[in-house]
C-alpha positions as CSV (number, residue, x, y, z in Angstrom):
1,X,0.0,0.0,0.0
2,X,2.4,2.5,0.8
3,X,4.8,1.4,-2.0
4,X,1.8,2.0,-4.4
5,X,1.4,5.7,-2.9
6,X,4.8,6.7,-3.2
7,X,4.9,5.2,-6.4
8,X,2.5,7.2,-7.7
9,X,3.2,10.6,-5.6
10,X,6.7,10.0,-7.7
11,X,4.7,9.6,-11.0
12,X,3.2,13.4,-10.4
13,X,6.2,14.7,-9.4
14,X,7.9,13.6,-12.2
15,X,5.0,14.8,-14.3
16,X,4.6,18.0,-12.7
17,X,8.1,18.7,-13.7
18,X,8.2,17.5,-17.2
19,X,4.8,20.0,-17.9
20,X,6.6,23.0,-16.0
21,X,9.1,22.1,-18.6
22,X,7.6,22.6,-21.6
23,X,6.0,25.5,-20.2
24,X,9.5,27.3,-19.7
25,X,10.3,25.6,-23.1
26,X,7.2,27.5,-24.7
27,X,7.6,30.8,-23.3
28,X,11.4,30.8,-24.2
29,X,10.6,29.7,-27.8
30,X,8.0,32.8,-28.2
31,X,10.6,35.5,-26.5
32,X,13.2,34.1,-29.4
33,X,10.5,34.0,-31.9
34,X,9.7,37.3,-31.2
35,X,13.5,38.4,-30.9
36,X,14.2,36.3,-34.7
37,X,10.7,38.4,-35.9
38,X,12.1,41.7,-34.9
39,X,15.4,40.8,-36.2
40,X,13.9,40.0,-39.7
41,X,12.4,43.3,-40.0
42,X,16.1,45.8,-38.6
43,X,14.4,46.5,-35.5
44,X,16.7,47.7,-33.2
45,X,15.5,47.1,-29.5
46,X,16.4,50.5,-27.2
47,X,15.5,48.9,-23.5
48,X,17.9,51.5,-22.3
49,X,15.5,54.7,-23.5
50,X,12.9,53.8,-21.4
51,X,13.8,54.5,-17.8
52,X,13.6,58.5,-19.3
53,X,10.1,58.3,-19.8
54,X,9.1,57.8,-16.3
55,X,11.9,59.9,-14.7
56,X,14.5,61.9,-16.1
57,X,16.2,65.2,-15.8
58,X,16.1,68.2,-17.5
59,X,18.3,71.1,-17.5
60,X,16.2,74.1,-16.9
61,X,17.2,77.5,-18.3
62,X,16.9,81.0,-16.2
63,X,16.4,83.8,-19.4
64,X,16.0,87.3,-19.4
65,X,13.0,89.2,-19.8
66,X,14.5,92.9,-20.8
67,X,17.3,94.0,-23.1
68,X,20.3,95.7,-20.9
69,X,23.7,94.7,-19.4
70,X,24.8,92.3,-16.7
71,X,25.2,95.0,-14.2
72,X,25.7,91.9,-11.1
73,X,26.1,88.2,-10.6
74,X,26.7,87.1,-7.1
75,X,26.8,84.2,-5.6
76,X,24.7,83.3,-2.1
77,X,25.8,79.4,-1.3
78,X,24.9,76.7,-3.8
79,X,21.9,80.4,-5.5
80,X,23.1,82.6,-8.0
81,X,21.7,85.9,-8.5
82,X,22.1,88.0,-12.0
83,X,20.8,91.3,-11.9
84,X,20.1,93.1,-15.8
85,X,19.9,96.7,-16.2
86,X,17.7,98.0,-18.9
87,X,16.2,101.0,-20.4
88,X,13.2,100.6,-17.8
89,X,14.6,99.5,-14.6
90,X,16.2,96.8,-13.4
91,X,15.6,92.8,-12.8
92,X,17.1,90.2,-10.8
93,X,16.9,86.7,-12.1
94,X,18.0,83.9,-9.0
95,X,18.6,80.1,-9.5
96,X,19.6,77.3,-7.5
97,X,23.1,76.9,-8.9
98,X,26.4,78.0,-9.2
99,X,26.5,77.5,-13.0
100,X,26.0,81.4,-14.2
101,X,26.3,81.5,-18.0
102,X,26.8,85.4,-18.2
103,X,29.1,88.1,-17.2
104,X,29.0,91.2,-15.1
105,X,29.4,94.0,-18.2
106,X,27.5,91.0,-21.1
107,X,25.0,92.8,-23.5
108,X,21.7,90.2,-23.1
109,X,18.6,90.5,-24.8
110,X,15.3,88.9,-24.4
111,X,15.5,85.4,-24.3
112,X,19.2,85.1,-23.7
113,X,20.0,82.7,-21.0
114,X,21.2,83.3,-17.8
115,X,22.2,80.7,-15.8
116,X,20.8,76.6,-15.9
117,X,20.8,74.1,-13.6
118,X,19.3,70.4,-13.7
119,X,16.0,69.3,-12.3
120,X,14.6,65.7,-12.3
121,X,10.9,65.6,-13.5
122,X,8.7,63.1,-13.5
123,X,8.4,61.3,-16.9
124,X,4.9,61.0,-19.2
125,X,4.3,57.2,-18.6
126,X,4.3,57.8,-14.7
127,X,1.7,60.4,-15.3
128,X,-0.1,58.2,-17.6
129,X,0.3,56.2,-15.1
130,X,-1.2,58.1,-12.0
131,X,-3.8,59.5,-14.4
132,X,-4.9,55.6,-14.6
133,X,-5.1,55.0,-11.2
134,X,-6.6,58.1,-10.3
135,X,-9.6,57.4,-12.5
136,X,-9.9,54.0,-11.5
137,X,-10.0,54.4,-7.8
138,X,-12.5,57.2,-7.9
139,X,-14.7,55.8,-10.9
140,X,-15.0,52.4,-8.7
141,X,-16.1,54.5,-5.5
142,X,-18.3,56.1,-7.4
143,X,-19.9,52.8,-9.5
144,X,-19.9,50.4,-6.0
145,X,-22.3,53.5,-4.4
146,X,-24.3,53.9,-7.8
147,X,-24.5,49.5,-7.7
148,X,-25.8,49.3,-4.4
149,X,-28.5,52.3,-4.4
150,X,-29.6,50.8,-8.6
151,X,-29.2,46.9,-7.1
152,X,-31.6,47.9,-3.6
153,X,-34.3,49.8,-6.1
154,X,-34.1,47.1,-8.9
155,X,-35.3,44.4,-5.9
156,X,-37.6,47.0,-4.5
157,X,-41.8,46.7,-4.4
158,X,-42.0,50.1,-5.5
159,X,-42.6,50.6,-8.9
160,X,-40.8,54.3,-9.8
161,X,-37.6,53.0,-8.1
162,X,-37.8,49.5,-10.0
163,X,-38.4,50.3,-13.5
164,X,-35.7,53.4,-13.3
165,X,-33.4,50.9,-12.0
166,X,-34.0,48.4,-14.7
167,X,-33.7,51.3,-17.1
168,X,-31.2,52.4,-16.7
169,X,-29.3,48.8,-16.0
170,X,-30.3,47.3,-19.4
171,X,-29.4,50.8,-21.6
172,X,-25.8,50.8,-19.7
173,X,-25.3,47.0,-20.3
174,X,-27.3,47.0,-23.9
175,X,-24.6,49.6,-25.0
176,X,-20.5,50.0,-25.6
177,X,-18.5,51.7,-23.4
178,X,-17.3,53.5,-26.0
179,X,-20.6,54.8,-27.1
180,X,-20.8,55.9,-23.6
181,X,-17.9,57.9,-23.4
182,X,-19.3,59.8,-26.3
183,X,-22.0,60.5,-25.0
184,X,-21.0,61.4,-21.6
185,X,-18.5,64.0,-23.3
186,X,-19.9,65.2,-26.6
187,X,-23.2,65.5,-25.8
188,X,-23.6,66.0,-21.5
189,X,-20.2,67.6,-21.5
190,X,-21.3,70.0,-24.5
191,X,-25.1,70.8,-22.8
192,X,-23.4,71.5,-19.4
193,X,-20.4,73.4,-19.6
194,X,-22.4,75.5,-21.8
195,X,-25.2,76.5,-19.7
196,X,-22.2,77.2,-17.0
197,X,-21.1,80.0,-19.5
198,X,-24.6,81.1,-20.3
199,X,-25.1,81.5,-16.0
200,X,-21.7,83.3,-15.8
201,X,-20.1,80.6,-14.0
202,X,-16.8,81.1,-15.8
203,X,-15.8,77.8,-14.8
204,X,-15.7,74.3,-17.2
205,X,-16.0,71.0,-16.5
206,X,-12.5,69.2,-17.3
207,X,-13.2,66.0,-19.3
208,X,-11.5,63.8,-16.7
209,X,-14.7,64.4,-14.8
210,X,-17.0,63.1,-17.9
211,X,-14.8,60.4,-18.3
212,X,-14.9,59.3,-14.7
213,X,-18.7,59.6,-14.5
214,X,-18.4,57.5,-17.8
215,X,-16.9,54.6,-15.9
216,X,-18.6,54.7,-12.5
217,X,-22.5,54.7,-14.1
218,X,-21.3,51.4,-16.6
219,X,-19.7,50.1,-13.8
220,X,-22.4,50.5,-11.5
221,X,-24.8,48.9,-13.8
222,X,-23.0,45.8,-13.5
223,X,-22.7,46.2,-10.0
224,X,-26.0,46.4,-9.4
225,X,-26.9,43.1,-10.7
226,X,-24.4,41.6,-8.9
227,X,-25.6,43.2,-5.5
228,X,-29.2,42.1,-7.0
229,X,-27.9,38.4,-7.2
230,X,-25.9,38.4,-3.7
231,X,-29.3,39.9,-1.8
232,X,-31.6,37.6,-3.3
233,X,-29.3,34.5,-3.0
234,X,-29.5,35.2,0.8
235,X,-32.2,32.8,2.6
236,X,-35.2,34.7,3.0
237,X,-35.2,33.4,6.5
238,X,-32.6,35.7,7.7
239,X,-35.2,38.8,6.9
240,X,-37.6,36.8,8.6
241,X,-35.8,36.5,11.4
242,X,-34.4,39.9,11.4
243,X,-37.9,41.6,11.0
244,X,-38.9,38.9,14.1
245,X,-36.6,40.3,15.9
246,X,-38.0,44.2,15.3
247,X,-35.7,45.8,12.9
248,X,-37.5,47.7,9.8
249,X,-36.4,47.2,6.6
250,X,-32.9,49.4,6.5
251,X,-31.8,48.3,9.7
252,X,-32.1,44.3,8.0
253,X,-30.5,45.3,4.6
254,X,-27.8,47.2,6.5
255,X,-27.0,44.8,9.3
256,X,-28.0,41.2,8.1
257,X,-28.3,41.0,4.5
258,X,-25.8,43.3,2.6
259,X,-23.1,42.0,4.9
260,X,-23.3,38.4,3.4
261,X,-24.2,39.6,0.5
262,X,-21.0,41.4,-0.4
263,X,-19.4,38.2,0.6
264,X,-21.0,36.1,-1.5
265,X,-20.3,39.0,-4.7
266,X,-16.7,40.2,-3.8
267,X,-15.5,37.7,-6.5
268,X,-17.4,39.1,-9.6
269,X,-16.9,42.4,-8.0
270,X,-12.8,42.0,-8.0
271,X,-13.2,41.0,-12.1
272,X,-15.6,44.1,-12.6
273,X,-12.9,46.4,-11.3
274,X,-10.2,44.7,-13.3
275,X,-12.3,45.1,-16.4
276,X,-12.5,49.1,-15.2
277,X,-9.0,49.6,-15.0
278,X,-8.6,48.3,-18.1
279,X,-11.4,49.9,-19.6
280,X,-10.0,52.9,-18.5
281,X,-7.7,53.0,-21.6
282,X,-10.6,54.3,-23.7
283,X,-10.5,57.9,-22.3
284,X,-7.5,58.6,-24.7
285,X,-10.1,59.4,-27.3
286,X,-11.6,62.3,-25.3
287,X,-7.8,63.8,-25.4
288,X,-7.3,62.1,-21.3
289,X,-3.6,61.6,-21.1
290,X,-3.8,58.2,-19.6
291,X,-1.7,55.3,-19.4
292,X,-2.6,54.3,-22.9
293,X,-2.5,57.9,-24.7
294,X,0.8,58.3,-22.9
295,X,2.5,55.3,-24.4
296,X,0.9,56.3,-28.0
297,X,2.2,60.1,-27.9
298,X,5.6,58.7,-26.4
299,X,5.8,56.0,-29.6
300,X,4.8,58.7,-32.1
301,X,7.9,60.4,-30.8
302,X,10.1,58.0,-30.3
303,X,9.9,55.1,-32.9
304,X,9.8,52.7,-30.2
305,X,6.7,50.3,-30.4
306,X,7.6,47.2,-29.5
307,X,9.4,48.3,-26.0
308,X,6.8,50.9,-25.1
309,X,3.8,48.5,-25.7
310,X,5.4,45.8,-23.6
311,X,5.9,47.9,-20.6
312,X,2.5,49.6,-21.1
313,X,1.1,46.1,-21.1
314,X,3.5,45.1,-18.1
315,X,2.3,48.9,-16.3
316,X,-1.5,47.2,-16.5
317,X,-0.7,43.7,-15.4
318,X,0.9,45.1,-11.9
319,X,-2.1,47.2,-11.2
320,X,-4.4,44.7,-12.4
321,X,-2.7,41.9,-10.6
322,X,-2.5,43.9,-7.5
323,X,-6.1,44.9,-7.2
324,X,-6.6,40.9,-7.3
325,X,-4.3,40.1,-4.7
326,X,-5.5,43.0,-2.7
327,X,-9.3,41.6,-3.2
328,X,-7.7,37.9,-2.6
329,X,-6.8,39.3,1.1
330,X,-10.1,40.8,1.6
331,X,-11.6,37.9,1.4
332,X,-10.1,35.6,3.7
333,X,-10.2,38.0,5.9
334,X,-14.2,38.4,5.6
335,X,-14.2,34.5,5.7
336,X,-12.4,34.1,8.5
337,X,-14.0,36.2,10.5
């Protein structure tokens, strides 16, 4: 008996190996496939470009803003201090460096340079980047409050709340996101920032905000048919037995049945928000500098497809894969509790 069990625990090891084999085997053979592909066609692969594009420095350049002479540069530590006297006064240009490019007695005119000295900035793709996340994280706020108000009135007796909720659940799921996004900024966006300029209000909506409210209303459609599903999968015992017990019908949903509920739906939820983060890439087309549009101005420039993609792809499948793991913890932690 026990020669027959490690017999065959050797049998899966062995096999477990030999499969993780050809895996390695596989992915190698693509990466060199890929490599012999790119080879075929004189690509020339530039890994070492791509740090600059999410941080790099940049030499920044003090000019002048009158016509005159250098009448003063001093020095005050690591500051320097050049002073230009011109027909109509004088200016005193300061920068944090020792690297003056003038002279005390040097004719300048507008737009000569003073002095420079190097700054690190942060680079488009980390923008792209944060512009991504940003959106995400407020656009799924937004979509889990919109789910759980739309999922409550879909299951509701009242008819006004029901058939608004159904509404507007099967015209955001019966259309594309991309449709959406039109909409929401060629047509709202239009109708509302111009009535603000017709009441004096001076002040536009941004499309970030158009975009956002974009995601959160299609993603609270989904959400609230999956807080529909987790409410009515719950035993209709437990209202029984909460209403028994004297709560009304908030103090139930709040304290008995949306608890086990968002158990039961944090799974479908986690994949909703993945899809969002990803969807997110779609704003590009409403002139949102995001993760996506980031990459495709910075390939424009640079000529540089095949690296910039990868990592663009690779920026998605760490926030993406995060987000999962994060959701992963969640829920053992609801479970065990």
């Amino acid at each position: 008996m026990n020669s027959a069990l490690s017999l065959r625990k050797s049998r899966q090891k062995r096999s477990y190996f030999i499969w993780a084999t050809v895996f390695f085997l596989f992915l190698g053979a693509c990466i060199v496939g890929l490599y012999y592909a790119a080879a075929q066609i004189d690509y020339v692969w530039r890994w070492y470009r791509i740090p600059r594009y999410f941080y790099y420095q940049e030499e920044v350049e003090i000019k002048s803003g009158i016509d005159g002479e250098v009448a003063a540069v001093s020095f005050d530590g690591e500051n320097v201090a050049v002073t230009v006297a011109g027909d109509g006064g004088d200016e005193t240009y300061t920068a944090p460096t020792r690297n003056a490019v003038v002279s005390e007695g040097d004719m300048i005119f507008v737009g000569d340079t003073l002095a420079s000295y190097p700054q690190w900035r942060v680079g488009i793709l980390l923008l792209g980047l944060w512009i991504t996340i940003k959106v995400s994280i407020i656009a799924i706020f937004f979509g889990i409050l919109i789910g759980i108000f739309a999922g409550l009135a879909r299951i509701s007796h009242n008819p006004a709340l029901k058939w608004s909720a159904v509404t507007y659940i099967e015209l955001i799921r019966g259309s594309p996101l991309l449709v959406q996004i039109f909409i929401w900024y060629f047509v709202l966006g239009t109708l509302v920032n111009t009535l603000l300029i017709k009441q004096g209000v001076g002040v536009t909506i941004p499309p970030l905000w158009f975009g956002v409210a974009a995601l959160a209303f299609f993603t609270g459609a989904y959400v609230a048919e999956m807080v529909r599903a987790g409410i009515q999968s719950i035993h209709r015992g437990q209202t029984e037995a909460a209403r028994s017990l004297g709560m009304n019908y908030v103090q139930t949903m709040v304290h008995i049945i949306l608890p086990q509920a968002m158990r039961r739906i944090m799974p479908p939820l986690a994949g909703q928000f993945i899809s969002l983060i990803k969807d997110s890439s779609l704003l590009g087309i409403i002139a949102i500098r995001e993760l996506t549009k980031a990459t495709r101005e910075v390939v424009t420039t640079s000529l540089q497809p095949f690296e910039l993609w990868f990592v663009c792809a690779l920026l998605y499948l760490i926030l993406t894969f995060s987000l999962s793991m994060w959701v992963q913890y969640l829920e053992r932690r609801t479970l065990a509790q």
